[in-house]
C-alpha positions as CSV (number, residue, x, y, z in Angstrom):
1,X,-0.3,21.3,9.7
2,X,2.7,20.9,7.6
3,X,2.9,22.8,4.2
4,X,3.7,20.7,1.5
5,X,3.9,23.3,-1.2
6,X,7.2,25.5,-1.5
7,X,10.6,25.2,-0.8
8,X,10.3,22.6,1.5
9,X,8.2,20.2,-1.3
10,X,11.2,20.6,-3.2
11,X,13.8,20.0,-1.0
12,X,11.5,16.7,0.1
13,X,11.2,15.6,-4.2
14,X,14.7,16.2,-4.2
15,X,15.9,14.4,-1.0
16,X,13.3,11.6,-2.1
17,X,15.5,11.2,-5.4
18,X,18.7,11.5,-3.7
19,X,17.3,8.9,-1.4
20,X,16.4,6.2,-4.4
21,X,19.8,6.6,-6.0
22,X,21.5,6.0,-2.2
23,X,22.3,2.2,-1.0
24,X,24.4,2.2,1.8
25,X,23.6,3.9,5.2
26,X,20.0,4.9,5.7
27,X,20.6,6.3,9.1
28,X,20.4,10.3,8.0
29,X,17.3,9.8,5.2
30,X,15.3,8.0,8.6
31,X,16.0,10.7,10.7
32,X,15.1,13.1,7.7
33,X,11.8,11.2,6.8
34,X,11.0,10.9,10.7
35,X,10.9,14.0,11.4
36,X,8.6,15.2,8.5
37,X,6.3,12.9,9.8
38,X,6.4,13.8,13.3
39,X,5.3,17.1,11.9
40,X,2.6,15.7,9.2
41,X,1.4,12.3,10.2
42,X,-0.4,11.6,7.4
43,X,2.2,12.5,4.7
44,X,1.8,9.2,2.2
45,X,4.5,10.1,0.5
46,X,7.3,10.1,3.4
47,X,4.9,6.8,5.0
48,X,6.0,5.4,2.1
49,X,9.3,6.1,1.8
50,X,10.3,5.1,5.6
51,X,8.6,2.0,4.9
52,X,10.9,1.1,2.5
53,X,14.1,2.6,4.1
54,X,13.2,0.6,7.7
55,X,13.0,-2.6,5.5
56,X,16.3,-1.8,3.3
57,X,17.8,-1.2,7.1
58,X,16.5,-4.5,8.3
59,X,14.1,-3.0,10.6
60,X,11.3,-5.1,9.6
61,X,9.1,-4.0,12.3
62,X,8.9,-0.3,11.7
63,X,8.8,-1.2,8.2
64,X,6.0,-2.9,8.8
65,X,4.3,-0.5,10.9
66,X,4.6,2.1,8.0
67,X,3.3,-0.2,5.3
68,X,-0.2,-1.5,7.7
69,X,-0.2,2.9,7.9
70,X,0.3,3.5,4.1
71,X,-2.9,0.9,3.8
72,X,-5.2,3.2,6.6
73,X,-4.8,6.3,4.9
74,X,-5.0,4.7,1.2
75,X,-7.5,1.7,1.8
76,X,-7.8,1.4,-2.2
77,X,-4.1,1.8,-3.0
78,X,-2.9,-1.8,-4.7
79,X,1.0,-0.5,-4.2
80,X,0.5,0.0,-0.9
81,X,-1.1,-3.8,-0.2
82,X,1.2,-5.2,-1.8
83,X,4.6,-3.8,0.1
84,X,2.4,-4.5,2.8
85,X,2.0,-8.0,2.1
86,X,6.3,-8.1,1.6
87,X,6.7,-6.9,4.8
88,X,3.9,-9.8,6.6
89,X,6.0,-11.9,4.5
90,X,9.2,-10.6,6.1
91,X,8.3,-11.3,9.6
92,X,7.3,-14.9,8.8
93,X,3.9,-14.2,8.3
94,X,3.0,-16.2,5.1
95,X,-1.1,-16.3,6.2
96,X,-1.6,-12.9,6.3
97,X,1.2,-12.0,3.0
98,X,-1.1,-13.9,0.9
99,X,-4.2,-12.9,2.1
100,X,-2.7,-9.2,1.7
101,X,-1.3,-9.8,-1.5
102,X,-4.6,-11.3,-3.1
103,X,-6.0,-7.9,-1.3
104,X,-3.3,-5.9,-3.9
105,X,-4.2,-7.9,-6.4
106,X,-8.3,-7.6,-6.6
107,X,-7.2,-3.8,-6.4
108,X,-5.3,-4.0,-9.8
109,X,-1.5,-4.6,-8.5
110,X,-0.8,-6.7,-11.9
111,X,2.9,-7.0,-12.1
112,X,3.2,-11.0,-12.3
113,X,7.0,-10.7,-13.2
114,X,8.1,-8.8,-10.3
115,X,5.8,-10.4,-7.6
116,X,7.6,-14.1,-9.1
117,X,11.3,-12.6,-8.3
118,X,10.8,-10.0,-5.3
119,X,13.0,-10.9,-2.8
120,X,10.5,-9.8,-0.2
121,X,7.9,-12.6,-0.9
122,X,10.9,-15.4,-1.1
123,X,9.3,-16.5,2.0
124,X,6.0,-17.6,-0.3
125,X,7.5,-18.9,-3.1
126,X,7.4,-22.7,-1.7
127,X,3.6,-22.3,-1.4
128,X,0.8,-23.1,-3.4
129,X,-1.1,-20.3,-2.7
130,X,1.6,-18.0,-4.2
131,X,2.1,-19.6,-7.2
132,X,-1.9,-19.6,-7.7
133,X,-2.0,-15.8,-6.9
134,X,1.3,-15.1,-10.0
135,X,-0.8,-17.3,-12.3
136,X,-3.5,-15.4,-11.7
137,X,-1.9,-11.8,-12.3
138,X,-0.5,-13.5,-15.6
139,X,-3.6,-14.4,-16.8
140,X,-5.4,-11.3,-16.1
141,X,-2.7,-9.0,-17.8
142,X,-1.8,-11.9,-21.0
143,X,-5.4,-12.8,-21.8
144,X,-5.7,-15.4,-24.4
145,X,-7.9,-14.1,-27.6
């Protein structure tokens, strides 16, 4: 099993950051991330971050792959619904995006703001459904006294 404590946790933090600030070429930070998970399958952490580097490098599959993997191993983790529902979304699959993303939701993913401008969900903005599902975060973190 791979340790995650130790020099290596802090190389991974680091590279994580160094990652985040990055925009251009993912192609080394895949290979990186890819091959901490070929040694610890069940790292969240790197799960999560080749999720978001496969969609940033337009492979929309893998990226999906990682997100519906994120959601196995952290069934209650809103976060993790929701970039899963970006990534249906992404491959033009507007059913199961909203059915995801009202999944992230009823686990507490309550940011109405971002959800009405990600880029990722542009595909749902023409539907009804989507619009319901932002009124309904607004509500729930505006209440009306």
């Amino acid at each position: 099993m791979f340790a995650r404590a130790g020099r290596l946790a802090v190389f991974c933090r680091l590279r994580i950051l160094f990652t985040m600030a990055r925009k251009d070429d993912h192609t080394f930070d895949i290979s990186f991330y890819e091959s901490i998970l070929r040694r610890d399958p069940s790292y969240t952490e790197v799960v999560e971050i080749l999720g978001g580097l496969y969609t940033k490098a337009g492979r929309i599959a893998d990226g999906l792959k990682m997100d519906r993997k994120l959601v196995r191993l952290q069934p209650e983790n809103a976060t993790a619904r929701y970039n899963l529902a970006c990534s249906l979304a992404l491959s033009k699959r507007p059913a199961e995006a909203l059915a995801i993303l009202a999944e992230s939701i009823a686990l507490g993913y309550d940011d109405a703001d971002w959800m009405a401008k990600d880029p990722d969900l542009l595909p749902l903005h023409k539907r009804p459904e989507f619009k319901i599902l932002v009124d309904l975060v607004r509500q729930a973190t505006n209440p009306k006294i």
